[in-house]
N, C-alpha and C positions, 0 to 999 in steps of 0.2 A: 445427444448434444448437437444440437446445432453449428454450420459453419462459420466461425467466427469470421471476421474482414478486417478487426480492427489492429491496434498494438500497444501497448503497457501504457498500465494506468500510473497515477497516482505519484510517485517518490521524485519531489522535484530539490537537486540540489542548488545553494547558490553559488554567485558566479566567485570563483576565488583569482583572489587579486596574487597577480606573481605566480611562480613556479613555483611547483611539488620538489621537495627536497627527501634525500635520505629513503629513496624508495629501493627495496629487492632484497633479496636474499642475505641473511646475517656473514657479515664477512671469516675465511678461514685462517686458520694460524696455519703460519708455514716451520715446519721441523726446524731445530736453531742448531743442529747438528748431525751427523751420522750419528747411526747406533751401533753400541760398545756389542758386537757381537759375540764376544769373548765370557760376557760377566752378562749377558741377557738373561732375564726372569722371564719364564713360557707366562706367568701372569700378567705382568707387566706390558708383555706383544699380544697380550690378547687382548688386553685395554687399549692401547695404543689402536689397535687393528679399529677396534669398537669406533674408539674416538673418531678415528679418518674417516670414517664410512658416514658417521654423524654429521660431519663437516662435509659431507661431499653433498650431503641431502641439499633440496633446494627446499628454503622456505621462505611460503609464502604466508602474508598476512592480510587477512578478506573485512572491510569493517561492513558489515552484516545489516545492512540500515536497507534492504529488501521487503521487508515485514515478515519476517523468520519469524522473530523473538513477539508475534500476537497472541501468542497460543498461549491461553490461561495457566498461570503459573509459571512464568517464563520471565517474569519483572526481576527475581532475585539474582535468576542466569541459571545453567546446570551447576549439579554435583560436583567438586572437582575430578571424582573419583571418574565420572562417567564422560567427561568432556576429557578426561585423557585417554581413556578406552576409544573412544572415538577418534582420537588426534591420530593412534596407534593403529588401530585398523584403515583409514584412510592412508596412513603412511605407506602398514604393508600392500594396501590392495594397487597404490598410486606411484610410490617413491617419490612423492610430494610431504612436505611436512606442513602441515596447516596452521596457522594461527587465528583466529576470531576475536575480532573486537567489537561488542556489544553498545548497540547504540541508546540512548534515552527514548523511551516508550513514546517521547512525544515530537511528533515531527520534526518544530523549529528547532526542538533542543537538539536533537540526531543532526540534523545540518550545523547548529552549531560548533557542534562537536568536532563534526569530519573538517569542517574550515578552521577549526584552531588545530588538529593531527595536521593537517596538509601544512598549513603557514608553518610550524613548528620543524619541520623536518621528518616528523615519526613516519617510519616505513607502513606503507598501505599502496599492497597493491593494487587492491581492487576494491571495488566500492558502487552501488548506485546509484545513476544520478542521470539528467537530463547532458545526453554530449553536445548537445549545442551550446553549454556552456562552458565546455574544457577546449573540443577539439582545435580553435583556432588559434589559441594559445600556446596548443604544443603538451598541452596536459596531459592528453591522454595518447595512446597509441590505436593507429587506423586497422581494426585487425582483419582486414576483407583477406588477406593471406592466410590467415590462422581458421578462420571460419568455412574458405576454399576448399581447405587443405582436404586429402582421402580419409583420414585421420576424423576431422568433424564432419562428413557428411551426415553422420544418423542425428548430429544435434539441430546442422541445418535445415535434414529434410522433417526435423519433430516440429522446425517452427514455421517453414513454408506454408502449409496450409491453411494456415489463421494469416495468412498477411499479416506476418511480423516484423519480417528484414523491411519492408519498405520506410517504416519509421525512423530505423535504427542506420537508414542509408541516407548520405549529401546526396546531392544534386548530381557529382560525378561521380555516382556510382561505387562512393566507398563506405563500408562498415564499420561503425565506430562503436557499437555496443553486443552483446549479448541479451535479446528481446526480454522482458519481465513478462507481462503477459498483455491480454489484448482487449477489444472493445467488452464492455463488460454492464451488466445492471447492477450496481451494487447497491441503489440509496432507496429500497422498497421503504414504508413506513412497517416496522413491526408494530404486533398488537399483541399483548398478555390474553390470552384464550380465555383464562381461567376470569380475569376476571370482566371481560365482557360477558361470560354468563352470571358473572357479580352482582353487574347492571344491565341484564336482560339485554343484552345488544346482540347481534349481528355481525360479522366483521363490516367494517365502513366501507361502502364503495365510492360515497361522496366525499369532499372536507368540510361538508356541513354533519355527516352522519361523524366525519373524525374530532370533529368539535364536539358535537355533543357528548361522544364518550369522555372526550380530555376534561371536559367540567364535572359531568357525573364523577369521571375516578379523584378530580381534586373535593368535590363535598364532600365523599365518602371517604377518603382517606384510609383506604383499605393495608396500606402497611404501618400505618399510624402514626401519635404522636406528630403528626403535620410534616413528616419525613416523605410522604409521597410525592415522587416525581410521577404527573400524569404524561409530561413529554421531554427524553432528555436529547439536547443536540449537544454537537459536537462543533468545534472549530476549525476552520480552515489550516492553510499552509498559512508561512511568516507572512507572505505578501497578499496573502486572498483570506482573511480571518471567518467569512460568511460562507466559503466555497462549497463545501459541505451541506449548510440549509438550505443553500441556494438549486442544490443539484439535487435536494428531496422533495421541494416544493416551489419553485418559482415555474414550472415550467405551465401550473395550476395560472398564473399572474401576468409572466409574458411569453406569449404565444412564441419566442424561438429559443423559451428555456433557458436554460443558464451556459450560453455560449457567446461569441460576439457576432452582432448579424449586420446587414446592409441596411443602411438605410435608402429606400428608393429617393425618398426629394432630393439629395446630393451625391449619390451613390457612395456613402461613406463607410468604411466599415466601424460599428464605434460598441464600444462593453455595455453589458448587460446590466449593467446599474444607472445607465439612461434612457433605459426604454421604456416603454409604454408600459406602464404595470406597475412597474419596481417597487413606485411607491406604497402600491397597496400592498404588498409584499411586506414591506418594510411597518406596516401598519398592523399588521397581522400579529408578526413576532413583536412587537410594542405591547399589543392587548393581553399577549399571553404572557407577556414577563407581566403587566400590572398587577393579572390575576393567580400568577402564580403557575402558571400551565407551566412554564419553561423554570430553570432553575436559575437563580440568579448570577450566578457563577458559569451561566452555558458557556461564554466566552472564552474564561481562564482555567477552565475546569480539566486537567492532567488526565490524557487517556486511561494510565491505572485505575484514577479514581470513580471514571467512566465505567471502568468493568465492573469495579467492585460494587458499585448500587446497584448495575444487574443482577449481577450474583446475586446479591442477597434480598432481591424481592423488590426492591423499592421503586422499578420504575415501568410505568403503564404503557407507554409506546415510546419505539424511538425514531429519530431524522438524523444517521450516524450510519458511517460506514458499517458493512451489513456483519464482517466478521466479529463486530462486540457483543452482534447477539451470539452469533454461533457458536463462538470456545467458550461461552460463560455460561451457553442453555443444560450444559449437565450438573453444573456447580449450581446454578438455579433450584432444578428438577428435587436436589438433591437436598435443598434447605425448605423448599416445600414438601412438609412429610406428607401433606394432604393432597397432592396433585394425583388428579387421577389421568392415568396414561390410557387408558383404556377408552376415553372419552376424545382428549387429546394428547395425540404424540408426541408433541413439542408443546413447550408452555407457550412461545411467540408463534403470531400466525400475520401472514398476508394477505389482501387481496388479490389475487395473481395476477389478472384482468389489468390492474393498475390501480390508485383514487382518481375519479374526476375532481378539476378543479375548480375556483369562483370561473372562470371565463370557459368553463367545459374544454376543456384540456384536460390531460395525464400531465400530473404534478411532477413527476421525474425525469427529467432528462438522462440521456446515455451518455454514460461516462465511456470517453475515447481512449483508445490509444494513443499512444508518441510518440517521445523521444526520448523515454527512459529506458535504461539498461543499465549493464553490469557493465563497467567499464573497465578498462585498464590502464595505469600508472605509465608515463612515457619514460618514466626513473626506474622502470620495475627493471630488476635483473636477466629473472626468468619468467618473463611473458607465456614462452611453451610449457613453463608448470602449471602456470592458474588454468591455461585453456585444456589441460591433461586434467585436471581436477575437475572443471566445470564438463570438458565432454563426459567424465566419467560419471557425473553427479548426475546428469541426463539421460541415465538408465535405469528403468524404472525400478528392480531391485534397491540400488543403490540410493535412488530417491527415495526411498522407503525405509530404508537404515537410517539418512538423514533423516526426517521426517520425524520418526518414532523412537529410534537407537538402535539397536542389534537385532537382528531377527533372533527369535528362541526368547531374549530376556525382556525384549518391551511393544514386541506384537509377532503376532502366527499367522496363520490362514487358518480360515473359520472352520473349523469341522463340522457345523452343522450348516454349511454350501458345498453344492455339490461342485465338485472340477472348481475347487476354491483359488488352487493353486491359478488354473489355468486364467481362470474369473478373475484373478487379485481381491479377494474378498479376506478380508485382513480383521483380524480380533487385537486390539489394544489389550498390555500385557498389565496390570495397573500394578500399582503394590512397591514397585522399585523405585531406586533413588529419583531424581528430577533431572531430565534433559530436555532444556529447552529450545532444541532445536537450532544448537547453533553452528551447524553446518550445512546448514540444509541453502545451497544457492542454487538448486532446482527450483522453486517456487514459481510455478506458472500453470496455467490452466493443462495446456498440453498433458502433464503428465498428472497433473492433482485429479483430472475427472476419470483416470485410467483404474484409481483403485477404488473399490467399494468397503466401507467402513463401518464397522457391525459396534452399537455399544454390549454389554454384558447382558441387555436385555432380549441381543435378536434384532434389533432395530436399529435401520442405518440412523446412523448420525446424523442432526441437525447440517454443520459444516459441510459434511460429504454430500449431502442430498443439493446442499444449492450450490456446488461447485459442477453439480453433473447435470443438475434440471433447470437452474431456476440465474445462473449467470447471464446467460444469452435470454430476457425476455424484452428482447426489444420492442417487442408490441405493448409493453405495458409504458413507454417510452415518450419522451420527444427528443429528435434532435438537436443538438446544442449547436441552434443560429447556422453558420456559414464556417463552421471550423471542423467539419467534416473532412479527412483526407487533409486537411494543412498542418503542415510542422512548422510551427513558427522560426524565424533567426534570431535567438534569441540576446547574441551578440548583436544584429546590426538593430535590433530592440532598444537594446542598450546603449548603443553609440548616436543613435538618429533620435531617441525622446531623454534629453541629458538629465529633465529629474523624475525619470521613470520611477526610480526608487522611495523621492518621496512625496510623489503622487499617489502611487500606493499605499504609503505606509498614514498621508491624509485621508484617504478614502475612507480605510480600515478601521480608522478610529473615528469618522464622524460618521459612518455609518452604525455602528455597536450606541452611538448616542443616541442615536435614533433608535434603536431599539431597547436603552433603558430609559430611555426620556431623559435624557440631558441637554437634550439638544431639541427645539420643536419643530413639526414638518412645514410649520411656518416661515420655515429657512429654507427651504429644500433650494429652491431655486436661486437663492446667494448659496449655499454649498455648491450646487453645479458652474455658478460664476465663478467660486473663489477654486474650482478644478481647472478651471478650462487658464486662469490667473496661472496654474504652477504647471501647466503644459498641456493640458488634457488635447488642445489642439495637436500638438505635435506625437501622440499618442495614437489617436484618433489614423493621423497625416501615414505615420510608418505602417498601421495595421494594413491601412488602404495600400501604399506602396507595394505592399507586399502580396497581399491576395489577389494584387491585378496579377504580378508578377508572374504568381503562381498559378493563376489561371491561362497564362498566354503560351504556358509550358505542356 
């Protein structure tokens, strides 16, 4: 694996209005009398004894909105049976008692969520989320002490060498998060193997060779009944709906990808949907919604529902965050009775090189690191339990119990790898109840490329294989514009462009018109008037502000 540089992608919260109430530890009863030591029941002080020791536990509650809960199978939540088994062994191994709250599979909705538990009062100590929009409020707690401490060196020194802390650090040198993970290639185009030798192809190196396959797999209609998707996307965060396509193929459109770059005639810093390209960009996924390449629905279409047409065969390449191929390629594998594996390993495949795009560029930009992390609650009680949880959840064992469930009943080490133990070369235990991973708040490269992941065939897993070879392929890349190393403010964001919000939320939707044709490119240039109309100027004014700022530093 590669040295990473960058830090944690993707889980961006919004900003919540007001203070976090009712956060920490369930409160204790206090005895309402001495005991009758006379007429004592030995049963009775041994419950009593139980009960105090229960009350003395600290509990914490983690809402889980990391991307834990991706892993196939994982929409309905664990067993009850096996998410107490788990509460219970973290309890004995930590003297933490754990609670998890399960977020909506789909981004907006997951933010939603966590903003009506916070506004409400419900206790939540910890959560992920971008601290540049907690910390100056007081929301969250600065933990440069707890991360200092002798106590977390082995989590600090796990995430030092990917330049992690630098994201998750102000300007003075304080720590406000718990790194997610780092600079990453996540938006390759996959390709169904199987059935480009359907259509005698080749994998595509061009996007004129990815075109032609997307038309051949829509004539042919290879899972039928007109149910084929030849290309499915995905959608963005609440405020970026395109984020996603933009980061699998604009960077084929405009030469600094999907980031916000300078303009040299004014030196301005200004987004990536008024650059040189964009249009054609925007012209591209129009042609393919006419003809049916994209699905009509790519916009509104529910992550679940996202997995489940992989699963079940229906789609011929995707431009979607890369783990919906990877939990879904054995549930795949496995409804294809006619896959020959012997041929290919994996039903989706890549170009690894990159696609060249219309302007001879790599269509994908590198997704960066930032500003997201695990945070912590300024209302939490006990702060030194989650940071006792999370260092302990940072050891690789332990992240493997999370991960899988118990060692012995839902994964081994491989006996048929030599020094498996030593190797971490790990056999998934299948058969048992469903655990969907929902304590697993190690989730990050650091320790995911450390295990090796065998299915029942012998053969590493999909998942495991691109967490160890194929995250760092920055050569297959472009960089995203001039946002290389900046952590945005995203507080004085918000305070210096006053209708940031529904600038955004205009863009979002007249761009999506543009791509079902609602709206003609006839306009494009009253669309950019009627932006610059609801502030785009003062948008534009703050980025620049800020990047000088940050360059003078």
């Amino acid at each position: 694996m590669k040295r990473k540089k960058g830090l944690a992608l993707l889980v961006t919260a919004a900003m919540i209005a007001g203070m976090l109430g009712g956060c920490g530890a369930q409160e204790t009863t206090e005895p309402s009398g001495e005991k009758n030591t006379e007429n004592s029941n030995p049963q009775t002080e041994v419950q009593n004894e139980t009960q105090a020791k229960d009350e003395d536990v600290p509990t914490i509650v983690i809402y889980n909105n990391s991307g834990a809960f991706s892993v196939a199978g994982a929409e309905a939540g664990s067993d009850t049976s096996v998410y107490q088994e788990m509460q219970d062994y973290i309890l004995e191994k930590t003297g933490v008692k754990v609670e998890i709250i399960m977020p909506p599979s789909d981004g907006a909705a997951a933010t939603e969520k966590l903003n009506l538990l916070l506004a409400g009062g419900d206790q939540i100590d910890a959560w992920w989320g971008n601290w540049g929009d907690y910390a100056k409020d007081g929301i969250i707690l600065p933990l440069t002490d707890y991360v200092k401490a002798p106590e977390a060196k082995a989590l600090y020194d796990l995430w030092e060498p990917w330049g992690a802390w630098s994201g998750v650090t102000d300007q003075d040198g304080t720590i406000w998060a718990i790194p997610r993970m780092t600079d990453t290639t996540p938006y390759q185009v996959f390709v169904r193997n199987d059935w480009l030798d359907l259509v005698g192809m080749e994998m595509p190196e061009t996007f004129d060779e990815l075109n032609e396959y997307l038309y051949k797999i829509k004539d042919l209609d290879p899972y039928g009944n007109g149910e084929t998707i030849p290309l499915i996307l995905e959608k963005g965060g609440s405020t970026d709906v395109l984020d996603r396509v933009e980061s699998v193929f604009l960077g084929g459109y405009v030469k600094t990808g999907n980031g916000k770059w300078l303009d040299d005639t004014d030196g301005k810093v200004k987004p990536e949907w008024i650059a040189d390209g964009y249009v054609d960009f925007l012209k591209q996924l129009n042609q393919w919604y006419k003809d049916g390449i994209i699905h009509k629905e790519s916009f509104t279409m529910d992550v679940d529902t996202i997995k489940q047409q992989i699963a079940k065969g229906a789609v011929g390449a995707s431009a979607i965050w890369y783990s919906r191929i990877m939990v879904n390629e054995p549930i795949l594998r496995e409804n294809l009775k006619d896959f020959d594996r012997s041929k290919h390993t994996y039903v989706f495949g890549i170009n690894e090189p990159g696609i060249t795009g219309p302007n001879g560029n790599l269509i994908q930009t590198k997704a960066l690191g930032g500003t997201s992390g695990m945070l912590i609650s300024s209302k939490c009680k006990h702060p030194e339990a989650v940071m006792k949880f999370v260092e302990w959840s940072f050891e690789w064992e332990n992240y493997t119990n999370e991960m899988y469930g118990l060692e012995g009943k839902y994964w081994k080490y491989n006996p048929d790898v030599k020094d498996a133990e030593k190797n971490k070369a790990v056999l998934p235990i299948e058969g048992g109840p469903t655990y969907a991973r929902d304590f697993l708040v190690s989730l990050g490269l650091p320790l995911e490329i450390e295990t090796t992941e065998y299915d029942d065939e012998g053969i590493q897993t999909m998942e495991n294989l691109w967490l160890q070879q194929h995250l760092d392929d920055f050569d297959a890349t472009v960089n995203p514009g001039i946002e290389s190393g900046i952590n945005w403010d995203t507080v004085s964001l918000a305070e210096n462009i006053p209708t940031l919000n529904d600038l955004n939320t205009f863009k979002d939707e007249e761009l999506v018109k543009f791509v079902n044709g609602t709206r003609s490119f006839d306009t494009w240039d009253k669309f950019i008037e009627e932006c610059y109309q609801m502030g785009l100027d003062d948008y534009i004014n703050e980025y620049t502000r800020q990047y000088n700022q940050l360059k003078e530093k």
